[in-house]
C-alpha positions as a Python dict, from the first residue, in 0.01 Angstrom:
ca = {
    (1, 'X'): (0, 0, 0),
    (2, 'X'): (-288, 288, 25),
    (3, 'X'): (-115, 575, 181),
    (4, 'X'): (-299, 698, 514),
    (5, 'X'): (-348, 1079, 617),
    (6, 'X'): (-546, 1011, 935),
    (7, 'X'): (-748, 1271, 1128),
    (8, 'X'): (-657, 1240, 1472),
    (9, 'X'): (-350, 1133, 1698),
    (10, 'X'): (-220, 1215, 2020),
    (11, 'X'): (159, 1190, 1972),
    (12, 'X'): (210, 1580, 2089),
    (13, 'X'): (77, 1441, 2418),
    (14, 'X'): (293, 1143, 2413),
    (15, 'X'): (635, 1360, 2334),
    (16, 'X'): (571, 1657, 2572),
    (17, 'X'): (513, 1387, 2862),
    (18, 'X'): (823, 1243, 2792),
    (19, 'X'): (994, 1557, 2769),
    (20, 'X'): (923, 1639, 3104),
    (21, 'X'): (1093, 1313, 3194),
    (22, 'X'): (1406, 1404, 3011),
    (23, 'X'): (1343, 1249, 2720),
    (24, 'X'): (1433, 1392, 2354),
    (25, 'X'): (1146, 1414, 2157),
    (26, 'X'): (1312, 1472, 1817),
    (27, 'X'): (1531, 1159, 1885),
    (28, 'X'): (1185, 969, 2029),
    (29, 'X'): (949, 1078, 1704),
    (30, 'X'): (1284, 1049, 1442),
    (31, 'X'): (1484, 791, 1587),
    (32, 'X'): (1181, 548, 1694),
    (33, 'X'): (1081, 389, 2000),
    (34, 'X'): (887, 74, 2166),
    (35, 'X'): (624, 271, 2349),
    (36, 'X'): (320, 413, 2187),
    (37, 'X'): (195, 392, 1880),
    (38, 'X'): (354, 677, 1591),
    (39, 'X'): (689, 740, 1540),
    (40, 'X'): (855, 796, 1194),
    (41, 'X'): (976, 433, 1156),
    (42, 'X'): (670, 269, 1207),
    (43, 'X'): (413, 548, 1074),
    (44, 'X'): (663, 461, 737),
    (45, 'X'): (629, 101, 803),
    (46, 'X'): (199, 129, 807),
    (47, 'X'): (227, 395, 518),
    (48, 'X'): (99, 618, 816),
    (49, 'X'): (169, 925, 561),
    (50, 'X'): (53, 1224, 770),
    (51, 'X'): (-221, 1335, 1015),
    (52, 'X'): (-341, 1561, 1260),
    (53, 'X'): (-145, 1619, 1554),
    (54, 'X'): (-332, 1713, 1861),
    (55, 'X'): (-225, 2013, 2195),
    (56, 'X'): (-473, 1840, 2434),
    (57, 'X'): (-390, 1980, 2805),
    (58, 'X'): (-419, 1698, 3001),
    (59, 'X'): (-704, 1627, 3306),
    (60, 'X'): (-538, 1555, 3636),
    (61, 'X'): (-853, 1455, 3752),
    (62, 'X'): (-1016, 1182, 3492),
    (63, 'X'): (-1026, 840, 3666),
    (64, 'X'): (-1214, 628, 3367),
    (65, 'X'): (-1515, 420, 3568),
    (66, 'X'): (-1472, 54, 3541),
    (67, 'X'): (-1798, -100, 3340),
    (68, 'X'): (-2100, -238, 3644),
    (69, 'X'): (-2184, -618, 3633),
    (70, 'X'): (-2455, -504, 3344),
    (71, 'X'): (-2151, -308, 3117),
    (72, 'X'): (-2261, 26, 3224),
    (73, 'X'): (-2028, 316, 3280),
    (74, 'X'): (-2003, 716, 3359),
    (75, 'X'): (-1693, 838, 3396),
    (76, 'X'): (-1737, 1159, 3615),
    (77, 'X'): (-1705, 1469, 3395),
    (78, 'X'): (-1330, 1622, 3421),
    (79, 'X'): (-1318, 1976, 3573),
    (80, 'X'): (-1251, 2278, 3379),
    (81, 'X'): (-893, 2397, 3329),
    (82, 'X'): (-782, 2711, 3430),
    (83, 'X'): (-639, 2878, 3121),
    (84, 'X'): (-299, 3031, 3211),
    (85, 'X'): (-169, 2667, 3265),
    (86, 'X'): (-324, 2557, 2960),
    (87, 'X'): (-191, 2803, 2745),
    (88, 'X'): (194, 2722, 2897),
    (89, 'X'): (124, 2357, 2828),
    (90, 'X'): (7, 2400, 2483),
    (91, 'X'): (290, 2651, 2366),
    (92, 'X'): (539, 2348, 2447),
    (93, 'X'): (360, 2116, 2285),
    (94, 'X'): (368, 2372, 1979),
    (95, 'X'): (731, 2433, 2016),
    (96, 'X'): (768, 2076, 1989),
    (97, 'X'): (522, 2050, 1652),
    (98, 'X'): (765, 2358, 1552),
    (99, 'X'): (1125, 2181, 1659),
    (100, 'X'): (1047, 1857, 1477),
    (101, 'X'): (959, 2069, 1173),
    (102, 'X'): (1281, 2223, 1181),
    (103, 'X'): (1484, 1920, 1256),
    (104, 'X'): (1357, 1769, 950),
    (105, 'X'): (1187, 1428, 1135),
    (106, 'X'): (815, 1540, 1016),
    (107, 'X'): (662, 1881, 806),
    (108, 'X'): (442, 2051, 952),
    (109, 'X'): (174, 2140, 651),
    (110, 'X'): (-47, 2459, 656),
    (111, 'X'): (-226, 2373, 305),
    (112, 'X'): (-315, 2077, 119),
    (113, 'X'): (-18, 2122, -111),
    (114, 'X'): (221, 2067, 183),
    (115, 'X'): (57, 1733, 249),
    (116, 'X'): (79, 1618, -69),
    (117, 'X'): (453, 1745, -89),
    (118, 'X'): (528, 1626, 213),
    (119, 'X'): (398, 1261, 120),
    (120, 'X'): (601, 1258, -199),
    (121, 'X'): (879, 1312, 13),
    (122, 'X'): (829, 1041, 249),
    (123, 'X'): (839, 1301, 532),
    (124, 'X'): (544, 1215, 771),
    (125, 'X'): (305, 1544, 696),
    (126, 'X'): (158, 1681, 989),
    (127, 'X'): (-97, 1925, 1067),
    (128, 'X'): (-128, 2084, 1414),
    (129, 'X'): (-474, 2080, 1556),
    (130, 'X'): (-604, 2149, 1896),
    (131, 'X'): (-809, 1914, 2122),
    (132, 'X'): (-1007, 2163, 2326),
    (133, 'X'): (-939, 2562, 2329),
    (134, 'X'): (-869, 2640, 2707),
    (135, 'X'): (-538, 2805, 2590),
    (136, 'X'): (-732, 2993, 2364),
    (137, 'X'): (-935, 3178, 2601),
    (138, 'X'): (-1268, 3390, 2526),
    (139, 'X'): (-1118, 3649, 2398),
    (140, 'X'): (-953, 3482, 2119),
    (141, 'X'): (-657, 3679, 2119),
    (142, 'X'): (-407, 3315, 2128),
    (143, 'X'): (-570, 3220, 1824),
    (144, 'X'): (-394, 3430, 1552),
    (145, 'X'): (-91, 3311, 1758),
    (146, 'X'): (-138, 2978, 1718),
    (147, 'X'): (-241, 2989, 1327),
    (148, 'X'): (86, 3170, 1234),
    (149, 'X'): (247, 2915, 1448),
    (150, 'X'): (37, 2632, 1206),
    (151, 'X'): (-279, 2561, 1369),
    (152, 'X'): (-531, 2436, 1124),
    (153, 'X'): (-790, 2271, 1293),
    (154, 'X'): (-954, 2264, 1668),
    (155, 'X'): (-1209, 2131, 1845),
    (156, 'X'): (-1393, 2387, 2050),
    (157, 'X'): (-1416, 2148, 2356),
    (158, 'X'): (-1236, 1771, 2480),
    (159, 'X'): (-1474, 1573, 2718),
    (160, 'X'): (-1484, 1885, 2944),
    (161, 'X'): (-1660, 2164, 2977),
    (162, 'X'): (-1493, 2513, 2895),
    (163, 'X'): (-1566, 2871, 2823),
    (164, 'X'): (-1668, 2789, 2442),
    (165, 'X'): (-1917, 2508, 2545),
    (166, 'X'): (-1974, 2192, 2667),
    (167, 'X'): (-1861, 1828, 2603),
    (168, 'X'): (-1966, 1483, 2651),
    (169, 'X'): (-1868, 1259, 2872),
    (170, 'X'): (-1713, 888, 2860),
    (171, 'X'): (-2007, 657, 2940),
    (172, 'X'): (-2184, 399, 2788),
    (173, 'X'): (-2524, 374, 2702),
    (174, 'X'): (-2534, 724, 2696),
    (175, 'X'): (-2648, 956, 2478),
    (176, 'X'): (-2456, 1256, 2347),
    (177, 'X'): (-2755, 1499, 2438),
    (178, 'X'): (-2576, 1511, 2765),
    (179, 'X'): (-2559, 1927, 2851),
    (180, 'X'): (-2615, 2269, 2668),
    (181, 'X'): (-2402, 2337, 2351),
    (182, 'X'): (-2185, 2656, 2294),
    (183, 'X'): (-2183, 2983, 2440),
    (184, 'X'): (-2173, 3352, 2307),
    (185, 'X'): (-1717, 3271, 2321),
    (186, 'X'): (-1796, 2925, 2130),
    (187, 'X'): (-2041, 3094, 1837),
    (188, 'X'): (-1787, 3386, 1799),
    (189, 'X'): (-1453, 3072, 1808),
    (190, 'X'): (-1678, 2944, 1515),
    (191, 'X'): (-1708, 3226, 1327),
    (192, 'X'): (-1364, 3345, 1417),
    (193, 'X'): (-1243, 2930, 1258),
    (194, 'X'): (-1427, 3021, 948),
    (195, 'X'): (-1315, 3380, 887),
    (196, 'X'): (-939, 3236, 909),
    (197, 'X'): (-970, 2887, 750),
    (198, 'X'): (-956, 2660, 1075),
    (199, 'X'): (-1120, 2311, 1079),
    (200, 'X'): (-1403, 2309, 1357),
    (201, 'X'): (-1384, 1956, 1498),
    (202, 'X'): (-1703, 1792, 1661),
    (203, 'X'): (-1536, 1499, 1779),
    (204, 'X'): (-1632, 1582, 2177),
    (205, 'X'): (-1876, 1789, 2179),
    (206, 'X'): (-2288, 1803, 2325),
    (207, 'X'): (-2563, 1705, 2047),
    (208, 'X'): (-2670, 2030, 2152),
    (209, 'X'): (-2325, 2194, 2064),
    (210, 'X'): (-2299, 1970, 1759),
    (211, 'X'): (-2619, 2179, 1593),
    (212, 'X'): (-2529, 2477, 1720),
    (213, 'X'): (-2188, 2482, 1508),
    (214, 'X'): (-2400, 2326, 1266),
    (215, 'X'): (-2631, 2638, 1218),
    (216, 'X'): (-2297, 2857, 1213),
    (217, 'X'): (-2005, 2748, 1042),
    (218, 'X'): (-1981, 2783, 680),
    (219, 'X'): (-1753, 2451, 682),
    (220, 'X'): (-1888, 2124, 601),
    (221, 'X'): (-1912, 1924, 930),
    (222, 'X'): (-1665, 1718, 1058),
    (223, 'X'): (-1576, 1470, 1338),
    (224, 'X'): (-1232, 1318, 1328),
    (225, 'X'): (-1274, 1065, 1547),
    (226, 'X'): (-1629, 904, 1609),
    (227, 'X'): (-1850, 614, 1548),
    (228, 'X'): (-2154, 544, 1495),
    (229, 'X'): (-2377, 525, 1811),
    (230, 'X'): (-2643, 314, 1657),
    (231, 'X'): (-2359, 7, 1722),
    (232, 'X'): (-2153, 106, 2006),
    (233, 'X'): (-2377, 386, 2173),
    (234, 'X'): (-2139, 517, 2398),
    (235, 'X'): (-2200, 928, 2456),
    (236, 'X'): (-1864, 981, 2224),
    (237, 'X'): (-2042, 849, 1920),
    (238, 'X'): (-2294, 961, 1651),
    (239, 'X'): (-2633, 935, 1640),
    (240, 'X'): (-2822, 872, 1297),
    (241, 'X'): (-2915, 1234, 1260),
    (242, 'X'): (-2637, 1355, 1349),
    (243, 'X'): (-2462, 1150, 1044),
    (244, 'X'): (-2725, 1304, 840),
    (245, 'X'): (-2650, 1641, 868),
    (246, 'X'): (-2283, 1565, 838),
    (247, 'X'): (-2372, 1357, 499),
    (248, 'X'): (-2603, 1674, 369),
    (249, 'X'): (-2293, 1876, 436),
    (250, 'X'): (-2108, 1661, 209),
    (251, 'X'): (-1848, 1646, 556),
    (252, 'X'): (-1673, 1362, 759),
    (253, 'X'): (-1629, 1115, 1033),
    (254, 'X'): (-1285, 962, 1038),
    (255, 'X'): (-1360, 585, 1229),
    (256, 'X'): (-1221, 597, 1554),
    (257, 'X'): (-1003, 308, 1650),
    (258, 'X'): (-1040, 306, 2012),
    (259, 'X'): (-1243, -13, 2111),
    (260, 'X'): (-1488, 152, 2360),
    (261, 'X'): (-1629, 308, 2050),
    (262, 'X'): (-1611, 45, 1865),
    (263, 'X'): (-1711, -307, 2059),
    (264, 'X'): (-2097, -324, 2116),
    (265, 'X'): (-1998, -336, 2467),
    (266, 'X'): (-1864, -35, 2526),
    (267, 'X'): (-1536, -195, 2671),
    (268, 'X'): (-1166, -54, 2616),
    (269, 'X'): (-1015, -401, 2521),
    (270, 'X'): (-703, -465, 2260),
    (271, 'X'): (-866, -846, 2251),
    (272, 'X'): (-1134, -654, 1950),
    (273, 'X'): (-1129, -776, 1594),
    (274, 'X'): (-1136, -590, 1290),
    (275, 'X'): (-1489, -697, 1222),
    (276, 'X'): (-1607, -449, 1505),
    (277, 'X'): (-1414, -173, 1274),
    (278, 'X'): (-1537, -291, 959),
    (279, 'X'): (-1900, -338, 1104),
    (280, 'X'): (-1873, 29, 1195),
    (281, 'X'): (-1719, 164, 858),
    (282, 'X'): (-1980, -33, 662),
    (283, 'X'): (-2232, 163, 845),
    (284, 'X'): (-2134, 486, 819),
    (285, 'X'): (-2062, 419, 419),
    (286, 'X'): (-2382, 275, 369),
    (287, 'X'): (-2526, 610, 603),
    (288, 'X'): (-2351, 917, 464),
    (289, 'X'): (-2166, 764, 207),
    (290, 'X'): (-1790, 680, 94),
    (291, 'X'): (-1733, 1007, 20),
    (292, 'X'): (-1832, 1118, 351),
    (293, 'X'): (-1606, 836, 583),
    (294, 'X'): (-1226, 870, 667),
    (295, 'X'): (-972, 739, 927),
    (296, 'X'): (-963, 917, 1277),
    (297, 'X'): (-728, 651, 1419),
    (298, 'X'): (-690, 825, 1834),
    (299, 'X'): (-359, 678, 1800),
    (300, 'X'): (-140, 765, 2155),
    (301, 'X'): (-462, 847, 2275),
    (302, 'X'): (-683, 482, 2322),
    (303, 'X'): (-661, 133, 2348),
    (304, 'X'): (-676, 12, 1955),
    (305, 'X'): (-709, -351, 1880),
    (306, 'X'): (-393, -542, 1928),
    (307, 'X'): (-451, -669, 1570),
    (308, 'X'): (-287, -285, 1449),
    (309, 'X'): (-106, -253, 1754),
    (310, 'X'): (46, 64, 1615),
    (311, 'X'): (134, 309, 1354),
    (312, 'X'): (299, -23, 1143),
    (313, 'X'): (-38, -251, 1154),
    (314, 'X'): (-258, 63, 981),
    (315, 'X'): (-270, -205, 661),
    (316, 'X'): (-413, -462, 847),
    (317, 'X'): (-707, -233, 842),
    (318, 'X'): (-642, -180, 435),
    (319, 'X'): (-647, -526, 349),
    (320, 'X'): (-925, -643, 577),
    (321, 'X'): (-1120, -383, 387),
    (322, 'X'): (-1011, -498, 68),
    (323, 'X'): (-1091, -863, 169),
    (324, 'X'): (-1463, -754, 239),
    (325, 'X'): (-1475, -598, -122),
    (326, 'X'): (-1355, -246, -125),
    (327, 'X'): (-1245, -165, -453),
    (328, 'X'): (-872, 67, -470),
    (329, 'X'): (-1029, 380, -562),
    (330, 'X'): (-1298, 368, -227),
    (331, 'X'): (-947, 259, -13),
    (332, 'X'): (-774, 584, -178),
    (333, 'X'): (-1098, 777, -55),
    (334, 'X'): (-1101, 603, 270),
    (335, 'X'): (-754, 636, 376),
    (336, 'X'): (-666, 988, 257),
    (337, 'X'): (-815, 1186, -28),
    (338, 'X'): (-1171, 1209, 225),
    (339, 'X'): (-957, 1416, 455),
    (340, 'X'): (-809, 1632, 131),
    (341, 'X'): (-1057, 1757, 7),
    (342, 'X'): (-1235, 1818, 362),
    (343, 'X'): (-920, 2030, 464),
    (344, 'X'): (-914, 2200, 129),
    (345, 'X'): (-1248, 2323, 173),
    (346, 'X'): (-1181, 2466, 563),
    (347, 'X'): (-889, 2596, 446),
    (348, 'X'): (-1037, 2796, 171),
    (349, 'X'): (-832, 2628, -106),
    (350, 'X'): (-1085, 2534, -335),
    (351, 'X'): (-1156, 2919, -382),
    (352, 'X'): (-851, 2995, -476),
}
C-alpha cells in the first residue's frame, strides 16, 4: 500500500452541514458513516493517510448549468459573500477541525513533522486550509487568528469573486482568462501568506490572478486540485503555460478527481474510468515532471469515478498506476512525499 497525503477535501463542509442537522461530527468522522466519501474507517481502509481539510462557506446561490445538446456549459458566477456570515461559518467549521483534534479521531498538523508523526500513528493527519478568504476580510486581521488556530494553507478566492480577487467559473470550453486577477487586499494576503508560512493555493483562481501571485509570492506555485486544460479544458483547469511556470517553480498540481475535470467532455459523471485520470497524470508528468504532480482528490466536494467511490478505493488509483508502469519510488512521490516537501517549503521548514 503507498500511503496517500492528498491536497484537497471537503469533509469540514460535509461535518458542519450535518451538524446543523443534529448530527455528531466526532462520532460521523471517528465512528464512520455511509454517506460521503472520508471518514477514519475508510480513509484507513484506502491508506488515505492525511490531507488538507478545507472552511469553504458555502454559495446559496450556485445552480450548476446542465451541458447544451453540443456539451457546452456556464454555470452563472456565484455572488460575493458578505463577510460577517462567513467568518461565523468558518469559526465552526474550525472548532470542528479543533474538537476532532482533541477527541483524538484525526491530528491536526501545523508542520511536516506532525504529518509524518501523525502517519506513524495511524491517526489520519490533517491540515486546515481555507477555500476562499471571505472570513478573512481585507484587513487581514482573522488571519493571525486562524494560523494560531492551525491554518496552513488558503486559497485567496473559490469560484467567486471576493475582496482579494477574482475566480473562475464552472464552464466548459472555457478558458481560465475569464476576469481581472487580485487586488491591492489579494497582493498584501500574498505577502501577508509568505511572511507567516501559509500555502497560497491557485486552485480557483483567474489566469490573470494566477500570474499575479506568481510575480509575488516567494512560494513555489501550487494548485491542489486541477487538471490539465489541454484534455478536459474546462475554465477550472491549467493551461500549458500555466504548468510551466508551476514546473520552473519546482511547485505542484495535485490531479483532481472530479470527472468534469477530468472526462474530455466536461461532464460530472461517476460512469468515468481511470484511464481519463491516468491520461491526465501522464500529462502533467510528462509536462512539469514527477516531481512536480501530486493527488488533489476534491473528495466531499465532486462527483469522482464510481471506480474509487470513496476514501477506501484511493488504491485503485495506486495500482492502476502501477499497472501502466510506475515504478514504487514515483508512487511514493505521487501519493505523498510531492506534497512534503511542497508544504515544507511554504512553511519555512527547510530553513530551519
Amino acid at each position: 500500500m503507498q500511503f496517500v497525503f492528498d491536497g484537497h477535501n471537503d469533509v469540514l463542509l460535509r461535518l458542519w452541514t450535518h451538524a446543523k442537522d443534529g448530527s455528531d461530527p466526532i462520532a460521523e468522522f471517528a465512528g464512520g458513516t455511509t454517506v460521503g466519501h472520508i471518514d477514519a474507517r475508510r480513509a484507513r481502509e484506502g491508506g488515505l493517510s492525511g490531507g488538507l481539510c478545507a472552511i469553504y462557506i458555502p454559495s446559496g446561490d450556485l445552480v450548476f448549468a446542465d451541458p447544451d445538446a453540443d456539451g457546452r456549459y456556464i454555470t452563472p458566477m456565484a455572488a460575493p459573500l458578505d463577510p460577517l456570515p462567513s467568518l461565523a461559518i468558518a469559526n465552526e467549521m474550525a472548532a470542528i477541525a479543533l474538537r476532532l483534534d482533541q477527541a483524538g479521531a484525526w491530528r491536526l498538523c501545523r508542520t511536516v513533522k506532525d504529518i509524518r508523526s501523525a502517519m506513524a500513528d495511524d491517526i489520519f493527519a490533517a491540515v486546515m486550509h481555507m477555500e476562499g478568504c471571505e472570513a478573512i476580510g481585507a484587513d487581514l486581521s482573522a488571519l493571525e487568528v486562524f494560523y494560531a488556530a492551525g491554518l496552513r494553507s488558503l486559497g485567496p478566492v473559490w469560484s467567486r469573486h471576493n475582496v482579494f480577487g477574482y475566480g473562475v467559473p464552472f464552464a466548459f470550453p472555457m478558458s481560465p482568462d475569464t476576469a481581472p486577477g487580485l487586488t491591492e487586499a489579494g497582493f498584501a494576503l500574498v505577502r501577508e501568506c509568505n511572511r507567516l508560512g501559509i500555502l497560497i493555493d491557485l486552485a480557483h483562481i483567474t489566469e490573470k490572478g494566477f500570474w499575479d501571485v506568481a510575480k509575488t509570492t516567494d512560494q513555489p506555485l501550487v494548485a491542489s486540485h486541477s487538471n490539465a486544460h489541454a484534455l478536459t479544458p474546462v475554465a477550472r483547469n491549467l493551461t500549458d503555460k500555466q504548468l510551466d511556470a508551476i514546473r520552473e517553480s519546482r511547485g505542484l498540481v495535485g490531479i483532481n478527481y472530479a470527472t468534469a475535470m477530468l472526462r474530455p467532455d466536461g461532464r460530472s459523471d461517476s460512469d468515468t474510468p481511470l484511464a481519463d485520470m491516468i491520461r491526465h497524470i501522464d500529462y502533467l508528468v510528462n509536462r512539469i515532471g514527477i516531481d512536480c504532480v501530486a493527488l488533489g482528490s476534491d473528495f466531499d466536494g465532486a462527483t469522482i469515478p464510481e471506480e474509487i467511490g470513496d476514501a477506501s478505493g484511493n488504491q485503485k488509483l495506486i495500482a492502476a498506476l502501477r499497472e501502466v508502469g510506475y515504478a514504487d519510488a514515483d508512487l511514493a512521490k505521487l501519493a505523498r512525499e510531492n506534497w512534503l516537501r511542497i508544504l515544507a517549503q511554504a512553511w519555512r521548514e527547510d530553513r530551519a
